[in-house]
C-alpha positions in Angstrom: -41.5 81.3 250.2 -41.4 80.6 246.7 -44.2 78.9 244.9 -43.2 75.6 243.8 -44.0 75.2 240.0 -45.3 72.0 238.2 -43.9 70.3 235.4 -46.2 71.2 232.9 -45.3 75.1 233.8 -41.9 74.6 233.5 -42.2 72.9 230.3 -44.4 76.0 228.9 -41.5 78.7 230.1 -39.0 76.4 228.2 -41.1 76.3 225.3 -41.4 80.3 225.7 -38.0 81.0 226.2 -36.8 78.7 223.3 -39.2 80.5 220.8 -38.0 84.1 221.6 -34.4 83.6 221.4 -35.1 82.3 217.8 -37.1 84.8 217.1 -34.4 87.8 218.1 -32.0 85.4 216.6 -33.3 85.4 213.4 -34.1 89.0 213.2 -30.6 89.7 214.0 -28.8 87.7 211.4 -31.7 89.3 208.5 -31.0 92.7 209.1 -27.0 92.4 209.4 -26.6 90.2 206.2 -26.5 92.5 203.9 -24.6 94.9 205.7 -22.2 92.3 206.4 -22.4 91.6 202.1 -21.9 95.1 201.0 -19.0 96.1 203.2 -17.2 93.1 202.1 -18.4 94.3 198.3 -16.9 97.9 198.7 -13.8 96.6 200.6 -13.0 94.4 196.9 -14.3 97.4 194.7 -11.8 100.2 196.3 -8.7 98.2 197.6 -8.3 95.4 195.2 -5.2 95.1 193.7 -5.5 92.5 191.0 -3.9 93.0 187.7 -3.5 91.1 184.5 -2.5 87.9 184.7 1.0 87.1 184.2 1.0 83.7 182.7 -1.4 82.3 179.9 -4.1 80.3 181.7 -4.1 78.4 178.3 -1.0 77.2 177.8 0.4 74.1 178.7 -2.7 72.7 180.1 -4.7 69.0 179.2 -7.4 70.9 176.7 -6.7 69.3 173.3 -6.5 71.9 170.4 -8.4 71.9 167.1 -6.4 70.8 164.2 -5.4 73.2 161.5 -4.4 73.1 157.8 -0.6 73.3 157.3 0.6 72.5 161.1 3.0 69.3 162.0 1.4 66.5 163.2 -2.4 67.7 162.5 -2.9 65.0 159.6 -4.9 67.5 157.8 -1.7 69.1 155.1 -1.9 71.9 153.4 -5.8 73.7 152.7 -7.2 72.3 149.5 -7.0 74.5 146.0 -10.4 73.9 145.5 -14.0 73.8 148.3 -14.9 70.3 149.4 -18.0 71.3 148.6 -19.9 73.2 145.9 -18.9 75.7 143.3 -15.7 77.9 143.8 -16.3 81.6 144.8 -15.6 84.0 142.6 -16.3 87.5 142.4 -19.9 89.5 141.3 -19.0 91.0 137.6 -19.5 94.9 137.4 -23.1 95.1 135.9 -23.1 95.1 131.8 -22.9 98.5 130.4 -26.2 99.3 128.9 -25.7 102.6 127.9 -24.3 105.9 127.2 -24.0 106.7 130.4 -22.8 104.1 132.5 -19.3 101.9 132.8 -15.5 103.5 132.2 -17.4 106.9 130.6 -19.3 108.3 134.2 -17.6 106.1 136.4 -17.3 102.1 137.0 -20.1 101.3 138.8 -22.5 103.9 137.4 -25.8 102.6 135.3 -28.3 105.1 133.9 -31.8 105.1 131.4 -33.2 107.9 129.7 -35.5 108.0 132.8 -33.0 108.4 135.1 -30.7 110.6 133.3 -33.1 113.7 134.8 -31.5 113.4 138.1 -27.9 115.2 136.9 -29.9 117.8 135.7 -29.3 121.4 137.3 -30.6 124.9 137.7 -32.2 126.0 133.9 -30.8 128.8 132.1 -32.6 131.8 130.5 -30.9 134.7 129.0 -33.0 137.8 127.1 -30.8 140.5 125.1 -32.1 143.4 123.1 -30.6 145.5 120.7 -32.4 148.4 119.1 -31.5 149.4 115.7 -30.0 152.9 115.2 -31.0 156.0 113.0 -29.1 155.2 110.1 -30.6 153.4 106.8 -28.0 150.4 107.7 -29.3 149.7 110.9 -30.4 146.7 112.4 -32.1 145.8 115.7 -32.0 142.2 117.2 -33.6 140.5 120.3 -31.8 137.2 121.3 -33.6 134.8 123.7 -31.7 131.9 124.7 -33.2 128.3 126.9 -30.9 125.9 128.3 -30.6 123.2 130.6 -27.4 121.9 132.2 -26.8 118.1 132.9 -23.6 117.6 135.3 -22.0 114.2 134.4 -20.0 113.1 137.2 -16.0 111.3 137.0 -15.7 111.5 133.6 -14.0 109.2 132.3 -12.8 108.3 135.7 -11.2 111.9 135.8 -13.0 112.5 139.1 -14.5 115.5 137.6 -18.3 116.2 136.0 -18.8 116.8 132.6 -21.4 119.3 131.8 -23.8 119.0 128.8 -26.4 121.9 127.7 -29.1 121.4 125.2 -30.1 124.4 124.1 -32.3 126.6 121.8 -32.0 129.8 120.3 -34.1 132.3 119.3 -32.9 135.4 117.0 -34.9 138.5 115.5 -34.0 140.6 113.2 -35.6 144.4 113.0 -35.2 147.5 111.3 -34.7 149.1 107.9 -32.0 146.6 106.5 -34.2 144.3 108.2 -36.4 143.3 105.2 -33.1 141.8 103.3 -33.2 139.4 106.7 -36.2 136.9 107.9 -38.2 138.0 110.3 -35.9 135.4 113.0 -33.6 132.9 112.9 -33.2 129.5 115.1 -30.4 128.0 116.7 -30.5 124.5 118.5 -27.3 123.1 119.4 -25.3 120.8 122.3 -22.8 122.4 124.0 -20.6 120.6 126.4 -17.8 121.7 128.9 -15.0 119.8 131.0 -12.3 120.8 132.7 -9.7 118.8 134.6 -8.4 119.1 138.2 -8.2 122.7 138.9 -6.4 122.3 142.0 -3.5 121.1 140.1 -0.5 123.3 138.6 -1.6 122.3 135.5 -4.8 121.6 134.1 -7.0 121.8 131.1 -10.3 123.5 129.9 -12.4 122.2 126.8 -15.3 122.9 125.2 -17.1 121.8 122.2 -20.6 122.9 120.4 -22.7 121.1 118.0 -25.8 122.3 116.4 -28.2 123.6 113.7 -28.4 127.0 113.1 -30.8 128.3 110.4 -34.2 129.9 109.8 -35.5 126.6 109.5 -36.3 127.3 106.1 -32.9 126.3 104.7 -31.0 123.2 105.6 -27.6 122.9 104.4 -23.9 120.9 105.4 -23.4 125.2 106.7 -26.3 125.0 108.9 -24.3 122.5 110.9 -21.8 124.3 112.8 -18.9 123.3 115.1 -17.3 126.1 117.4 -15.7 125.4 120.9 -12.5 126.1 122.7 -9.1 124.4 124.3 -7.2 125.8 126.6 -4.5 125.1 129.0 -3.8 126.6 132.1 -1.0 127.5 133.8 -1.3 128.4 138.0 2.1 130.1 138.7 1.3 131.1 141.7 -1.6 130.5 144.5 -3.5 133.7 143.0 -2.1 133.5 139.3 -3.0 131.8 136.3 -1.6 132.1 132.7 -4.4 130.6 130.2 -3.2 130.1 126.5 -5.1 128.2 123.5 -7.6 128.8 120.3 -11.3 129.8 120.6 -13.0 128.6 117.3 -16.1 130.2 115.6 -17.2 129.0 112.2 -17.8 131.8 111.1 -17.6 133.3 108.0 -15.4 136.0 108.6 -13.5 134.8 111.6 -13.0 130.7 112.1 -10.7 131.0 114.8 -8.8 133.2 117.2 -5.9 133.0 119.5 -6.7 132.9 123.3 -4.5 133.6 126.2 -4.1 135.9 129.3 -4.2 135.9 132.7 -6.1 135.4 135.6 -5.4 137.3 138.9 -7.3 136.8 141.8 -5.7 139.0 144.4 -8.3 139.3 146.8 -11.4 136.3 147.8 -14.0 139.4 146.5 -12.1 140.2 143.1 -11.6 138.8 140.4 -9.1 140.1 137.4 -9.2 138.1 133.8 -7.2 139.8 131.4 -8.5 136.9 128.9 -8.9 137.4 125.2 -11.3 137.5 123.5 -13.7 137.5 126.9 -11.8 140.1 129.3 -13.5 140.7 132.4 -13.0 142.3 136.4 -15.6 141.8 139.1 -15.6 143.0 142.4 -17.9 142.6 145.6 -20.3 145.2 146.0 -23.0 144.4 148.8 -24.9 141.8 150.2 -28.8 141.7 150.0 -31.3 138.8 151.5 -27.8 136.2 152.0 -27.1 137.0 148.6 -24.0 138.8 147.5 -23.9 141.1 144.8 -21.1 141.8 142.4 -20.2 144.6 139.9 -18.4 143.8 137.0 -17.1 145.1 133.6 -16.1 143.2 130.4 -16.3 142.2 126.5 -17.2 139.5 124.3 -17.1 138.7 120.7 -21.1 138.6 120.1 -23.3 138.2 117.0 -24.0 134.5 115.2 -24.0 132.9 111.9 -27.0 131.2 109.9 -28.3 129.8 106.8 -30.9 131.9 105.4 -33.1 132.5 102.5 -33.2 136.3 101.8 -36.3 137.9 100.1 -35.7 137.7 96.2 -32.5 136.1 96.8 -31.5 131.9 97.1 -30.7 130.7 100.5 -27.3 131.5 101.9 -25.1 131.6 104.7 -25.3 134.7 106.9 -22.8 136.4 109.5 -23.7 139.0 112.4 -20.8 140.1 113.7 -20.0 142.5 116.6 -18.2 143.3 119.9 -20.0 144.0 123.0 -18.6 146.3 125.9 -20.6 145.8 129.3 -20.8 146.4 132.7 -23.7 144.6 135.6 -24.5 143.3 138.3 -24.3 139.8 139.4 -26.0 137.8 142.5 -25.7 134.6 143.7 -24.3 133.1 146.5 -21.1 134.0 148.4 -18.9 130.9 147.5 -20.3 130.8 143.4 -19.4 134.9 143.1 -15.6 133.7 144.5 -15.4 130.8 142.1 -16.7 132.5 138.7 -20.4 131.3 138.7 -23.7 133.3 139.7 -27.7 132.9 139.8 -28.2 135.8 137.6 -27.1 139.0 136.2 -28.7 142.6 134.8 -26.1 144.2 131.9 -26.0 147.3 130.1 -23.8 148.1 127.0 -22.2 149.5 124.1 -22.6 147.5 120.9 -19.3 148.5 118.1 -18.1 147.3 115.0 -21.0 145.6 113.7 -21.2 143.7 110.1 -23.4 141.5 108.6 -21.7 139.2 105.9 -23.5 137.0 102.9 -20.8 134.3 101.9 -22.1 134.3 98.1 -22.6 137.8 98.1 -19.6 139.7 99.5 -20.9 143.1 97.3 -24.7 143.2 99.2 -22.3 143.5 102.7 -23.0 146.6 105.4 -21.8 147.4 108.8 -24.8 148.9 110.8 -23.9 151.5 113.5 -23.1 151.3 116.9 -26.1 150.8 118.9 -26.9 149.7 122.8 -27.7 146.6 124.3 -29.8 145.7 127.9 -29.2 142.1 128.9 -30.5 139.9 131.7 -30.2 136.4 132.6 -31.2 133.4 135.2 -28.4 130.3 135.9 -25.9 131.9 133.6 
């Protein structure tokens, strides 16, 4: 027989009862909440099917849209001429042009000093040539040693391409038994600038001009100031092929100025044919050493120089040296300045003819040396 229970034990199984359901209750509904939450994520993330909107939730609604300059009904007209407030805008002026270098000559925006003016400044040039004098009682020796320093200008006068500008100094002496007629050297110091235009173009030009002293320092004249340089126009008639035409001038006594034309052929990337006078020339790929490529080459050049002089026993004067040089090197540099025409440095060997050395006051006291040798190097040229 059952016991009977009292009130106060049936209120505490009640009481126990109540608390445990909540309990498993609650535990029930916090672990399947978020299970519940993230199948009803993935269920909009893979299945939705909502698209853009096919009406404009903006239009035709009670919002009340800002007013604008020009449209019916706004009140505000047409937008004023002139600010409400303040000065007018107008645009920054192009900074004043404060020197050689800056404005329409180097490009627009371009402003240089005498400081900055360092910074278009490339690789330096050095050049050595000696040329011993013969057996004969005419013969004269020379060494020539030549410093330089190339500027590159870029856009010149807003042609998109650099002008380049060389000081340079010249050293000249004289040896051998006619030698003594001659001072001991002779300096020249002289400006020499170069521009060409486009040469991507079918036509496009190639100019030159040189300005400088030339003397023994001793004499200073209006003929110590010379003026030589070149023009010429070229022609591409084909992708490989160029025709070049114009005048090369000296100012020299003998010669002032010669005719220049030829052609340029460029059948291969690695050669390089200029049937050009007076400066013919073929190069040609010959090896590679240490990433730098190496190039034969063979050609000729109108050499020698002209100078005011004193001679010994005699009044200052004008002097020419005049020759024609027949060479053939080696040049190096790297692969893409060998393919356009330009190197790091060269070693030459050659045949010096036709030599002459001409006094302008003097034509009688004029002599041809002999034919001698020359051995040439060179850095930048």
């Amino acid at each position: 027989m059952p016991l009977p229970k009292t009130a106060d034990t049936i209120l505490r199984l009640a009481f126990i009862t109540t608390a445990m359901s909540f309990t498993v209750t609650n535990v029930v509904i916090l672990n399947a909440a978020p299970i519940t939450l993230m199948n009803r994520y993935t269920y909009y993330q893979d299945t939705g099917t909502l698209g853009d909107p096919s009406f404009d939730a903006y239009e035709n609604n009670s919002v009340p849209r800002l007013p604008a300059f020009g449209q019916g009904g706004s009140g505000l007209g047409s937008a004023p001429g002139e600010p409400w407030f303040g000065p007018e805008y107008t645009k920054p002026k192009d900074p004043p042009n404060t020197s050689l270098f800056s404005g329409n000559l180097f490009g627009r925006d371009r402003q240089s000093t005498a400081i900055d003016i360092f910074r278009f400044a490339e690789t330096p040039q050095i050049q050595y040539a000696w040329i011993p004098d013969g057996s004969s009682s005419d013969s004269v020796g020379m060494s020539e040693l030549n410093l330089a320093v190339v500027f590159a200008f870029p856009n010149f006068l807003e042609s998109e391409q650099p002008i380049y500008v060389s000081p340079s100094f010249g050293l000249t002496m004289f040896e051998g038994p006619q030698a003594e007629e001659l001072p001991g050297q002779v300096y020249s110091a002289f400006l020499d600038m170069q521009w060409t235009s486009d040469p991507t173009q079918r036509f496009y030009a190639d100019l030159g001009l040189t300005v400088g002293i030339h003397s023994d320092f001793d004499t200073l004249s209006t003929d110590s100031l010379r003026l030589t340089g070149h023009a010429l126009a070229n022609i591409s008639i084909e992708e490989n092929t160029t025709l070049k035409f114009g005048v090369v001038y000296f100012d020299r006594l003998d010669i002032k100025m010669l005719p220049a034309f030829g052609v340029f052929w460029n059948p291969h990337p690695e050669i390089r044919i200029d049937l050009y006078f007076p400066r013919p020339r073929i190069s040609q790929y010959y090896t590679e050493i240490n990433n730098y490529d190496i190039w034969w080459y063979v050609g000729g050049e109108y050499g020698g120089g002209s100078w005011t002089m004193k001679r010994n026993g005699v009044a200052s004067t004008q002097v020419d040296v005049n020759d024609f040089r027949l060479v053939a090197g080696f040049e190096f540099g790297l692969a893409e300045q060998l393919r356009q025409g330009r190197h790091v440095g060269f070693v030459e060997a050659g045949i010096v003819l036709d030599r002459e050395v001409i006094y302008k006051d003097t034509a009688a006291d004029n002599f041809s040396p002999g034919t001698t040798v020359m051995l040439r190097v060179g850095l930048g040229y």
